[in-house]
N, C-alpha and C positions, 0 to 999 in steps of 0.2 A: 504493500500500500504506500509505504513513502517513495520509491519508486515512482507510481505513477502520479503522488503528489508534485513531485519532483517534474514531471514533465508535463502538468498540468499547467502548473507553474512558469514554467520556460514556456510554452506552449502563448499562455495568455497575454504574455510578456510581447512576444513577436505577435502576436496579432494588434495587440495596442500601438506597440511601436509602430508598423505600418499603415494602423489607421492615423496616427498622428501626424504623420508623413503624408500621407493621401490629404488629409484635411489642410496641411502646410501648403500643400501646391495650389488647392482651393481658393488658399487666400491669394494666391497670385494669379488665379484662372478669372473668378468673379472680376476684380477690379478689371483685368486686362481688357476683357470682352465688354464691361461695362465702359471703358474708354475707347470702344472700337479696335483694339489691336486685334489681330488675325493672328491667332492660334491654332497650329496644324497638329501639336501634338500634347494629351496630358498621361503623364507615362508612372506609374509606382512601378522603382526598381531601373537596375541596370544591367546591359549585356542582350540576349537574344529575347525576343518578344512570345513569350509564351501566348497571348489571348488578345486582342485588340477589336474594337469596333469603332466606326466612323458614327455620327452624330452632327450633319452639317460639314461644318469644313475642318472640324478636330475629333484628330484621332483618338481615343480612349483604351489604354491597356495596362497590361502588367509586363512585366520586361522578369529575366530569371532571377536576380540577386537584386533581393528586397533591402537594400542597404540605403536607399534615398528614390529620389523620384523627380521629374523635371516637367516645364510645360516650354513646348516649343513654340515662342512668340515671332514673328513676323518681325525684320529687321531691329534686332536686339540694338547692333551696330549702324554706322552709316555709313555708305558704300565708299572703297576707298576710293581715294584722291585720283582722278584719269591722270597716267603718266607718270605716277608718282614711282622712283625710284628707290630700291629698296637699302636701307642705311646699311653703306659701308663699316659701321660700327657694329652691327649686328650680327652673329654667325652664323654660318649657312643652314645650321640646326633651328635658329631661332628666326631667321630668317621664312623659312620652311611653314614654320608654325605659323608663324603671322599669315602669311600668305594662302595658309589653309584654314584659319579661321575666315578670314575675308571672302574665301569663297563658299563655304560654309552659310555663311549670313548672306550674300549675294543669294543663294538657293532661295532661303528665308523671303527674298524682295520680288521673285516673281507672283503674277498674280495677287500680288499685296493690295493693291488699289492706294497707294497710299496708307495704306491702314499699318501703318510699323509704328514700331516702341520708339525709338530714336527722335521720328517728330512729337511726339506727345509733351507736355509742357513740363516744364521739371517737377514741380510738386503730384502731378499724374506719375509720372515714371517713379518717383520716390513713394506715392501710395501703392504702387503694384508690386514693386521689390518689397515693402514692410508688410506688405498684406501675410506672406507667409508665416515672421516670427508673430507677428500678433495674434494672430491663430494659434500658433501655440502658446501663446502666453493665457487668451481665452482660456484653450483647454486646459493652460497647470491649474487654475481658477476653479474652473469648473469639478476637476477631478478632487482637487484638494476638500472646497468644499464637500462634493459626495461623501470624501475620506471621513472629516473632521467633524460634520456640522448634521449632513444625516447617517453615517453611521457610530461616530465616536472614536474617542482616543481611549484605549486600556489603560484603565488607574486603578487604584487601589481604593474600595468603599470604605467606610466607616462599620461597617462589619465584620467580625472576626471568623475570619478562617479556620486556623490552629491558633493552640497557645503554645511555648514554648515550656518546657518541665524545669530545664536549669536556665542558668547565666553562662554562657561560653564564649571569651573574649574573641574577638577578630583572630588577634594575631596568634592563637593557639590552634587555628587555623583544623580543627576537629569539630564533630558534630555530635558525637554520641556525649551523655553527659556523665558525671564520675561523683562517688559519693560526698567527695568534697567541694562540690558545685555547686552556689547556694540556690535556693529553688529562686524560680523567677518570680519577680512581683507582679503578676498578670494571674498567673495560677494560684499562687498564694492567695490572691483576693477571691477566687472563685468566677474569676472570669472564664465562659464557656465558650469553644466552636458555637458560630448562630448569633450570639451575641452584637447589638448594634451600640457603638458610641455618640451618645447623646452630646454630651458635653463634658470636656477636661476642666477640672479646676474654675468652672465658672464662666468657661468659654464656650460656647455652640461649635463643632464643627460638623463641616458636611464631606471631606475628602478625609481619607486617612493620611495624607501629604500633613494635613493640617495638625492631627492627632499629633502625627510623630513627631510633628516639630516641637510642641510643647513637653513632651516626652522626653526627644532629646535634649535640650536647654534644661531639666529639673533633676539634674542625676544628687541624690540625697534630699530632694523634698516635696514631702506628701503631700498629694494631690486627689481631689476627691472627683469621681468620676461616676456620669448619672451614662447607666446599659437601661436599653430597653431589650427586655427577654419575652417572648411570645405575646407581644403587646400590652406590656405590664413597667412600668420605671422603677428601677432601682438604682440606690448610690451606692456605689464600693471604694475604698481609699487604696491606695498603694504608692509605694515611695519606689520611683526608678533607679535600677542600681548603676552605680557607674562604670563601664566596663567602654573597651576599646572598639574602634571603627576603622577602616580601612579608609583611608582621603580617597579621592574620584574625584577626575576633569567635567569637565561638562559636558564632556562624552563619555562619560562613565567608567572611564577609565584608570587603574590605578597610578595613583601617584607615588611616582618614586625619589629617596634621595642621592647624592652623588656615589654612592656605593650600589645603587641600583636595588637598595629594599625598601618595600613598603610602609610608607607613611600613616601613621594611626592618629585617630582624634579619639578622645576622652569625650562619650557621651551617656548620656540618660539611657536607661533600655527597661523595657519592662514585659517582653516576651509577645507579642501583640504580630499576628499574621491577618493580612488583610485577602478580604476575597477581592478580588479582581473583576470591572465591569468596563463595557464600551460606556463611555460617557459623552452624551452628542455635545457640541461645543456653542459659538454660539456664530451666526450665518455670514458673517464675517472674517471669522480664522482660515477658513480659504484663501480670499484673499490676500489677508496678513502671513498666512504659510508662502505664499508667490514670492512675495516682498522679500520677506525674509530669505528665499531658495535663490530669487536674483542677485541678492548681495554677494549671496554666500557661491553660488555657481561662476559670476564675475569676479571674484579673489582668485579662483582655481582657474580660469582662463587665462588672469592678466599674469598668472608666473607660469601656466602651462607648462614651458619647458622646462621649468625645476621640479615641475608634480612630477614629470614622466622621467626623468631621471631618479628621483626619489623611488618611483614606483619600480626602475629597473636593477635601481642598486639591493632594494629590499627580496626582489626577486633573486636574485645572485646571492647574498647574503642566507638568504634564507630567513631574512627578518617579517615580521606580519606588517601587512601593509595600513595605513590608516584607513578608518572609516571613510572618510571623506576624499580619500585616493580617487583622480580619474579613472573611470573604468569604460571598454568596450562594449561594445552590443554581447559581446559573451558574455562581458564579467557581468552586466546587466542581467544576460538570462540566467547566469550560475545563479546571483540575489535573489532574483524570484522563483525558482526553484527549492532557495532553501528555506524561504519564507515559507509557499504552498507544503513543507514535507517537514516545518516544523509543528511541537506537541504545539498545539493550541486551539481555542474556538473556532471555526472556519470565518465566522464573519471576522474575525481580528485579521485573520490569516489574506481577507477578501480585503480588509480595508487596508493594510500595509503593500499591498500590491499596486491597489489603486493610488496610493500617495506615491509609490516609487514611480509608477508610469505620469503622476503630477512632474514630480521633478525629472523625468528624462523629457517632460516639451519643456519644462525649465530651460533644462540645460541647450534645448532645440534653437530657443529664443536667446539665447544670450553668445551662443555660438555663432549663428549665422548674423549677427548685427557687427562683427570682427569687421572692422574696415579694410577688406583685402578681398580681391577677386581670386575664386569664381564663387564668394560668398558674397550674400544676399549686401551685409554691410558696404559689399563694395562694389557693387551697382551703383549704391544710393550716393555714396562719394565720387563717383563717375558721373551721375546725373546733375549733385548740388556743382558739382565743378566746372559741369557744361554752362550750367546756370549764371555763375560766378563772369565764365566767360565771356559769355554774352553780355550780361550786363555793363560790363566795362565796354565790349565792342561800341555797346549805345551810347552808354558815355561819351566816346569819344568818336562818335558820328562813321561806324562800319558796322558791316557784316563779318559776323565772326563763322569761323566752318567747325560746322558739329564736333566732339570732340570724338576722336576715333581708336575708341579703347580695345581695340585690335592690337595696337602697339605695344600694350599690358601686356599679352599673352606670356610672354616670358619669364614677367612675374610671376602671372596666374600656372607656371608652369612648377616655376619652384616651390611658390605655395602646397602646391598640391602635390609634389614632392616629399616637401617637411610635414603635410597632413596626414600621409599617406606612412610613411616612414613612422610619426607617434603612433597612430593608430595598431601600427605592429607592434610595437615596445609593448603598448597596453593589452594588444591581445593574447600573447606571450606570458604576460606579466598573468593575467585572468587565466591561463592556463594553470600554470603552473604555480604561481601564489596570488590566489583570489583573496578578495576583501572577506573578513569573514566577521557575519556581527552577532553570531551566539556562540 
């Protein structure tokens, strides 16, 4: 059974991903055709065309390798310069290139009518390149809230699960308890499995977050605590004893000192297990999750090549990689594999899924706005530039000539080179040492 959880998992994973992908192109399909450009092709995926159907004057299919998708618009470019010679500076490689995108997009100009991308006005051209990440930004929205808001985040209730029998410090790092353990102040008060906490010492809580924290801040003083037990209020006293904790990052991580052992804090305990419930949030944490996954996804972009070095050296090492390590489409489906094949409720299991495919349009959206062709950001730099140029031309009483980012190519070559080249590192890396977060 975890098995097929496991590839239920992977499974749900690439179906999201390619819907979000499909929905990405969407956003550059509608605007286009809504600005008149002529669109021959809307393609999920790349390589040999497995299924296609025409629909007017655009194509519609799937292509073999579900790894991106494109829509083929009518003079992307503007036709090169008649006569124009090709720069001596150039090499015959790159040369080459340019010379076969230009005929590329020439293809693109027949039967266009006029109707190409290149004339369209720049703030048209720049909503038709953003139309894609927006859409996925929509969707991280959208998903998140489903995540957070209708199905809930796992917390811990204000009712008791187990009690603990003894006091067994962190760093003694055992479970079982020994006669000289002293009993815990939970059991000792007669606190049972079932039991709901009303209020600590005077205080209402409604999360066990809440409980613990007065819990642990009171280690040597009593504290009197109102349980309702099968719909009946009683009050029990117990004094939290003080025993050790393990420090944690804010990824839960432990905290180490220069010797590389674990760090303890001196807190309140008083044997208290909480049951665990989805708790829906409130219709806005959606959003504020996007917010938050943008920041956080733009830190990891803007050092990119030190994650993917970090993520190669730990590979090599044999070190565990961070949580928040860039990962591949593998390492993405290993995650949700081990989500679906982990112990837990299904819907927990359903809702960690759906946040993970929030944050891969996250990462969609923040990715493609990289000012560098043949990403979406660097269209829209291509287009504000045409813009830029012309308005000077006016300025200064001429016509300026389209800008002809054909001559990119070279960049757009290397780019996708160095794209091409990390995406190995990471896939490598997810092979062989994936992120691992239980």
């Amino acid at each position: 059974m975890t098995a097929i959880a496991f590839l239920i998992g992977v499974l749900v994973l690439v179906i999201g991903l390619a819907v979000s992908i499909a929905l990405h192109e969407i956003g550059h399909l509608l605007p286009a055709k809504l600005f008149g450009v002529r669109v021959g092709q809307y393609m999920i995926g790349f390589g040999p065309t497995l299924w296609s159907k025409r629909v007017g004057e655009t194509e519609y299919g799937f292509k073999l390798l579900p790894l991106g998708g494109f829509i083929s618009m009518a003079g992307m470019f503007p036709p090169a310069p008649e006569g124009e010679e090709p720069s001596k500076r150039r090499s015959r490689f790159f040369a080459t290139m340019v010379q076969d995108a230009r005929d590329a997009n020439a293809e693109t100009l027949v039967q266009a009518d006029d109707r190409v991308f290149y004339k369209l006005p720049v703030w048209k051209r720049v909503i038709v390149m953003l139309g894609g990440p927006l859409m996925n930004l929509v969707l991280a929205v959208v998903l998140f809230t489903i995540a957070l808001s209708a199905i809930g985040v796992q917390q811990g209730t204000t009712t008791v699960a187990s009690v603990s029998e003894c006091v067994i410090p962190a760093s003694q790092q055992r479970e079982a308890c020994t006669s000289s353990d002293p009993v815990a102040p939970a059991a000792a008060a007669g606190i049972q499995p079932g039991d709901t906490i009303v209020s600590i010492d005077g205080t209402p809580v409604s999360t066990f977050a809440e409980a613990a924290a007065i819990i642990q801040r009171s280690p040597g003083t009593p504290l009197s605590v109102v349980i309702d037990r099968d719909g009946a209020q009683q009050t029990v006293q117990f004094t939290p004893q003080s025993t050790d904790r393990a420090v944690t990052d804010d990824q839960g991580r432990p905290v180490t000192d220069a010797a590389g052992a674990p760090q303890y804090e001196t807190v309140g305990f008083a044997g208290l297990r909480a049951q665990e419930a989805l708790a829906p949030q409130p219709i806005w944490a959606g959003a504020d999750a996007t917010v938050q996954q943008v920041g956080a996804v733009a830190q990891i972009v803007a050092n990119l090549p030190a994650r993917i070095y970090e993520a190669a050296a730990d590979t090599l090492t044999g070190q565990p990689r961070a949580a928040d390590s860039p990962m591949s489409v593998v390492g993405a489906g290993r995650l949700a594999g081990d989500i679906a094949a982990v112990e837990a409720p299904i819907l927990a299991r359903v809702q960690s899924i759906i946040a993970l495919l929030g944050g891969l349009n996250v990462a969609l959206f923040v990715f493609n706005l990289i000012p560098l062709l043949p990403l979406d950001g660097g269209h829209v730099v291509v287009a504000l530039w045409d813009g830029i140029k012309r308005w000077f031309a006016r300025v200064r009483g001429r016509v300026a000539r389209p800008v002809d980012a054909t001559r990119l190519v070279p960049v757009t070559f290397v780019v996708v080179v160095l794209l091409v080249g990390m995406g190995g590192v990471l896939f490598l890396a997810d092979i062989f040492n994936p992120v691992q977060l239980f």
